[in-house]
C-alpha positions as CSV (number, residue, x, y, z in Angstrom):
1,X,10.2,24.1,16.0
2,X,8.0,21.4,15.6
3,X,8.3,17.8,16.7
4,X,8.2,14.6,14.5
5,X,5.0,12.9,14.9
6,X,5.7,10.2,17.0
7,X,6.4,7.0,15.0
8,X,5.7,4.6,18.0
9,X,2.9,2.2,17.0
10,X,-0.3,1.1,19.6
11,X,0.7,-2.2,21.1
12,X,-1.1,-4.9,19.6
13,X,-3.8,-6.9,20.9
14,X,-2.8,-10.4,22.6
15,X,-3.2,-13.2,19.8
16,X,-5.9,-15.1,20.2
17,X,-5.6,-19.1,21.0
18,X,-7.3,-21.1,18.4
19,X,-10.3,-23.0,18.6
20,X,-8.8,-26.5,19.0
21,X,-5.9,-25.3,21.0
22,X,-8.9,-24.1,23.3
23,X,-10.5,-27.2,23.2
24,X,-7.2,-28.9,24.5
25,X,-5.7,-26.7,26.3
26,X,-8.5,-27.1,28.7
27,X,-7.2,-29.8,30.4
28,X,-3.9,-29.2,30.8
29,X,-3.7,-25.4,31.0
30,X,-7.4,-24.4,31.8
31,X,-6.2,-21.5,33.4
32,X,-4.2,-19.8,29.7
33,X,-7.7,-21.0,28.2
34,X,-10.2,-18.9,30.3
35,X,-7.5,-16.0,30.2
36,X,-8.1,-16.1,26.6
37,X,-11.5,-16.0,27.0
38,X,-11.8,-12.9,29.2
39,X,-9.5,-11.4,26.8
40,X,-11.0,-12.0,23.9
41,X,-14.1,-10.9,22.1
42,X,-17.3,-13.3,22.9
43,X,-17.4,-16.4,20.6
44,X,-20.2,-18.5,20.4
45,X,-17.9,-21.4,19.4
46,X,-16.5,-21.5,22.6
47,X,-19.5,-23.3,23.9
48,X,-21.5,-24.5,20.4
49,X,-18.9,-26.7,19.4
50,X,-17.8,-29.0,23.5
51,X,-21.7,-29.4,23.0
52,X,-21.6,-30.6,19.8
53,X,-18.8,-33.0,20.7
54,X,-20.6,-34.4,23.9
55,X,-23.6,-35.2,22.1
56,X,-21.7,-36.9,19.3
57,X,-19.8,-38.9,21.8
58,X,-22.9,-39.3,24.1
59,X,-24.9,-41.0,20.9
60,X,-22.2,-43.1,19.9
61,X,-21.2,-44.4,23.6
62,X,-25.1,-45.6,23.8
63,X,-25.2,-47.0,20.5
64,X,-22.1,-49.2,21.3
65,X,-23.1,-49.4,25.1
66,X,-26.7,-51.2,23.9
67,X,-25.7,-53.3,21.4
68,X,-24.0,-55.9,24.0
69,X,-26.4,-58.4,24.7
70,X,-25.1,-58.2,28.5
71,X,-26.2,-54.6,28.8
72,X,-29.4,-55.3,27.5
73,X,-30.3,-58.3,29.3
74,X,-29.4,-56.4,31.9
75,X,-31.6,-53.6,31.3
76,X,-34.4,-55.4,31.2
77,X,-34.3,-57.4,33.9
78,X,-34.4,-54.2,35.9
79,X,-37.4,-53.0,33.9
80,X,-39.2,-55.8,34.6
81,X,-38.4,-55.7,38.8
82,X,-39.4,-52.6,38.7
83,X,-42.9,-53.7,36.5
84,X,-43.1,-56.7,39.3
85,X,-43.1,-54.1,42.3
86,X,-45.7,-52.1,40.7
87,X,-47.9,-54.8,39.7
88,X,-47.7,-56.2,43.3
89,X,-47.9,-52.8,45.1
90,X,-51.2,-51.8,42.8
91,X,-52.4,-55.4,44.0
92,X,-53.5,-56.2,40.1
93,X,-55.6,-59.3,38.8
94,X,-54.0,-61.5,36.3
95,X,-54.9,-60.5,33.4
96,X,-54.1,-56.9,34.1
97,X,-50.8,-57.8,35.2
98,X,-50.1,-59.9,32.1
99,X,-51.4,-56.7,29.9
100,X,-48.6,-54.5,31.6
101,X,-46.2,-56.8,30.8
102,X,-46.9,-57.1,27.3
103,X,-47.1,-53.0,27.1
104,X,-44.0,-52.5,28.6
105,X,-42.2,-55.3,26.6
106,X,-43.9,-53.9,23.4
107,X,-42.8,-50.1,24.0
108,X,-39.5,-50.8,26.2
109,X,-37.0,-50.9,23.5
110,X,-38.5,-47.9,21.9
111,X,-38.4,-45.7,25.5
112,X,-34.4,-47.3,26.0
113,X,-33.8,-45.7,22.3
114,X,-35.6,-42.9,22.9
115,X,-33.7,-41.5,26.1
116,X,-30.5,-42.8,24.6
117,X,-30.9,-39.9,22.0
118,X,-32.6,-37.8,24.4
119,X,-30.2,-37.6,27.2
120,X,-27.1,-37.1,25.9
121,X,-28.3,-33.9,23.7
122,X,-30.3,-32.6,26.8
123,X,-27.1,-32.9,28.9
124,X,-25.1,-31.2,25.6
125,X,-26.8,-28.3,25.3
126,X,-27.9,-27.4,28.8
127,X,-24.8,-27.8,30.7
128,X,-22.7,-25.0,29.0
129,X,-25.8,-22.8,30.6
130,X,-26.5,-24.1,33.8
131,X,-22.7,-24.4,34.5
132,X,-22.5,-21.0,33.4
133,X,-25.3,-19.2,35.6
134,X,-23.2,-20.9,38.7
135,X,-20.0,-18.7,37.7
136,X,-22.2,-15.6,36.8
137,X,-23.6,-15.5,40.0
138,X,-21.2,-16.4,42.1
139,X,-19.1,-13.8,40.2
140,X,-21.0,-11.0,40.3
141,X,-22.9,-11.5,43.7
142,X,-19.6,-12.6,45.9
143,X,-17.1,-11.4,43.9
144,X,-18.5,-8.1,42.7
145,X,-17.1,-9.0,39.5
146,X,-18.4,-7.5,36.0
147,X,-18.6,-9.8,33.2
148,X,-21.5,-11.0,30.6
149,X,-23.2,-14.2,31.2
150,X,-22.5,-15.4,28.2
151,X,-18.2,-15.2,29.1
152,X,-19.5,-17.6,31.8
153,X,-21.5,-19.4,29.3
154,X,-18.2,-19.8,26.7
155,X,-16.3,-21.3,29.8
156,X,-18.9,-23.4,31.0
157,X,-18.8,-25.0,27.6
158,X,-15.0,-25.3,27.5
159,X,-15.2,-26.7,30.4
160,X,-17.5,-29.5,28.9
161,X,-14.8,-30.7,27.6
162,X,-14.1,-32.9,30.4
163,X,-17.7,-34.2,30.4
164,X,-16.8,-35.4,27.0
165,X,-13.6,-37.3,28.2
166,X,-16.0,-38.5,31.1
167,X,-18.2,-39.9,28.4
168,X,-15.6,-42.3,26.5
169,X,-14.1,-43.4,30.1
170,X,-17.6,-44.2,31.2
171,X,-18.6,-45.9,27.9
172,X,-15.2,-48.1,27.9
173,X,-15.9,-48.8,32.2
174,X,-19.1,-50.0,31.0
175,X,-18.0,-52.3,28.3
176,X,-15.4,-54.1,30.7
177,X,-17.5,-54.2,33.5
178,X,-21.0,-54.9,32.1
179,X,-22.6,-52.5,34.6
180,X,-24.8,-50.1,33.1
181,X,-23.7,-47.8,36.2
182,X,-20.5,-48.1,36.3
183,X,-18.1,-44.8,36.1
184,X,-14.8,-43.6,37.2
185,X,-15.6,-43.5,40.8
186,X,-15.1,-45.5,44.2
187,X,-17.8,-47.8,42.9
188,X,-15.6,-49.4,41.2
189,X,-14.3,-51.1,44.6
190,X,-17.5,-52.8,44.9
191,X,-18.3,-56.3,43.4
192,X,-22.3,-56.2,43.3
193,X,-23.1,-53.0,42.9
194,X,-26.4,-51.7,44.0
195,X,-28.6,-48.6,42.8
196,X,-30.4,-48.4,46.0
197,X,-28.0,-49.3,48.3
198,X,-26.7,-46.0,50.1
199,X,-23.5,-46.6,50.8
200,X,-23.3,-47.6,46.7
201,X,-24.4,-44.5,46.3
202,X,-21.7,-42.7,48.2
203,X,-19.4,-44.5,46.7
204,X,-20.5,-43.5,43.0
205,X,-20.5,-39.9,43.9
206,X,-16.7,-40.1,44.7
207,X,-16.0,-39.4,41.0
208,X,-12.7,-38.4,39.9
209,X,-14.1,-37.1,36.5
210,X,-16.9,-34.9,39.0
211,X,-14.2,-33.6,40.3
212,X,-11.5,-32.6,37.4
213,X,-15.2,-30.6,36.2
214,X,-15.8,-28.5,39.0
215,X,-11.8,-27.9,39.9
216,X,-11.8,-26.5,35.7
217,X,-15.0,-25.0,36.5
218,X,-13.5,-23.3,39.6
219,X,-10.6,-21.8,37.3
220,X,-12.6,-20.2,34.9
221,X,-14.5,-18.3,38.0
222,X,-11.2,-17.5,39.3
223,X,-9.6,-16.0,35.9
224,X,-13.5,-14.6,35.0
225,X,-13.5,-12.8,38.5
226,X,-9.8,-12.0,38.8
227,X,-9.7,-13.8,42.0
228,X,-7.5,-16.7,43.4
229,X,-8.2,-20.4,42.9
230,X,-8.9,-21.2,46.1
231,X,-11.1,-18.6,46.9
232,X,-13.3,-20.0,43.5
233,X,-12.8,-23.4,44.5
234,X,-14.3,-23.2,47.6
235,X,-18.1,-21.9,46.5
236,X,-17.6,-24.1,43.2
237,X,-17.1,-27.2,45.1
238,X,-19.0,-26.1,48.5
239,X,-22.4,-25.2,46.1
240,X,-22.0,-29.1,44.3
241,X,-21.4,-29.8,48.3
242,X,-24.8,-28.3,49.3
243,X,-26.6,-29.2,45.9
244,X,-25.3,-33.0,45.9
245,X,-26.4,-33.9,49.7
246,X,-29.8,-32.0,49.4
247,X,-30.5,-34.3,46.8
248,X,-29.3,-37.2,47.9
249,X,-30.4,-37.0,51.4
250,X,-33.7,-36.1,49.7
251,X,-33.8,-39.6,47.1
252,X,-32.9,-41.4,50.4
253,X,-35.8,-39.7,52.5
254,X,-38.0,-40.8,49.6
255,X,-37.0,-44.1,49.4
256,X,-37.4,-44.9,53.0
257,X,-40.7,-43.6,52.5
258,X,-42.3,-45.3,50.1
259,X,-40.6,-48.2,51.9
260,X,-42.1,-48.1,54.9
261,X,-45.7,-47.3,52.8
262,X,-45.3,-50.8,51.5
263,X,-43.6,-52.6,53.8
């Protein structure tokens, strides 16, 4: 006798989150977000649209950043210490001096409008990658794990999200404080801040937003390579480690250089 065909259906696939519940989960529930993205089929939204928003917001936080008279004023009195240093280190006449002035008084506006577009599309468009190519390697190379770059890629750009709260706290810091510098970091503790003074500089890399980034980062490695938080945590945050010191300790180096060359 033959049996009924069976009338029990496939299980069906996990709903997907939507877009903007992706876009805002991520910082509360990163860790349901990047799920979703391992889960799912890859979607180039995932990381088109954080970079959109970052360059958006990074164009609009200049535009309101350099139209305060303050801000200005107080970028150009560090363009032209930096003009005064040159001019006195190349030992120039006079009139040569008074020509480099003029140039850089002519075309310094333009250059300030110019990297204010520049930099914050740069930044949009090449984090999602670089922040991705961190998790894919450290994925597949210590964690033997198997998954596309461009996963890595979609959560790198998620992730993004925070650099796109990071730039409306920074913009607003900078309004109330009238440093061009100033962001959500220890630096805040000092009065005169200074560029090039070390211990400034510590104190600016002690960034709570720098931080939320590479801990969200961290999850999506964890959830991408089915491994624990901790364990992705500790090469995301040991590899900015590394990275950050090398470079500071090298832009210190440098500095002490020159330093002594004209001293």
């Amino acid at each position: 006798m033959e049996e009924p065909p069976s009338t029990i259906s496939p299980p069906a696939p996990p709903s997907r989150m939507p877009l903007v519940a992706r876009l805002t989960n991520v910082f509360a529930t990163p860790g349901d977000v990047f799920e979703d993205v391992r889960q799912s089929p890859s979607t180039e939204t995932n990381w088109i649209v954080p970079a959109l928003i970052v360059m958006v917001l990074g164009w609009l936080g200049a535009a309101l950043v350099f139209s305060q008279d303050s801000i200005r004023f107080q970028v150009r009195e560090m363009s032209e210490k930096a003009i005064e240093k040159q001019i006195e280190k190349a030992h120039m006449s006079e009139s040569q001096a008074q020509a480099v002035r003029q140039a850089a008084e002519r075309y310094g506006d333009i250059g300030m409008k110019i990297n204010a577009v520049l930099m914050p599309a740069v930044a949009a468009w090449v984090l999602p990658f670089w922040g991705g190519l961190l998790i894919w390697l450290i994925g597949k190379f210590v964690f033997k794990a198997d998954f596309p770059y461009m996963k890595a890629v979609e959560a790198s750009g998620l992730s993004n999200m925070i650099v796109a709260l990071d730039a409306i706290v920074r913009t607003l810091l900078i309004l109330v404080t009238t440093n061009l510098f100033a962001s959500a970091s220890l630096m805040l503790l000092v009065k005169n801040w200074n560029q090039e003074n070390t211990v400034h500089g510590l104190l600016a890399l002690v960034n709570i937003m720098s931080f939320w980034l590479l801990g969200v980062r961290a999850m999506a490695l964890a959830r991408l390579s089915n491994v624990s938080f901790t364990k992705a945590a500790v090469w995301i945050y040991g590899v900015w480690a590394i990275y950050t010191g090398a470079m500071f300790g090298a832009a210190v180096a440098l500095r002490a250089v020159f330093a002594k060359m004209h001293g």
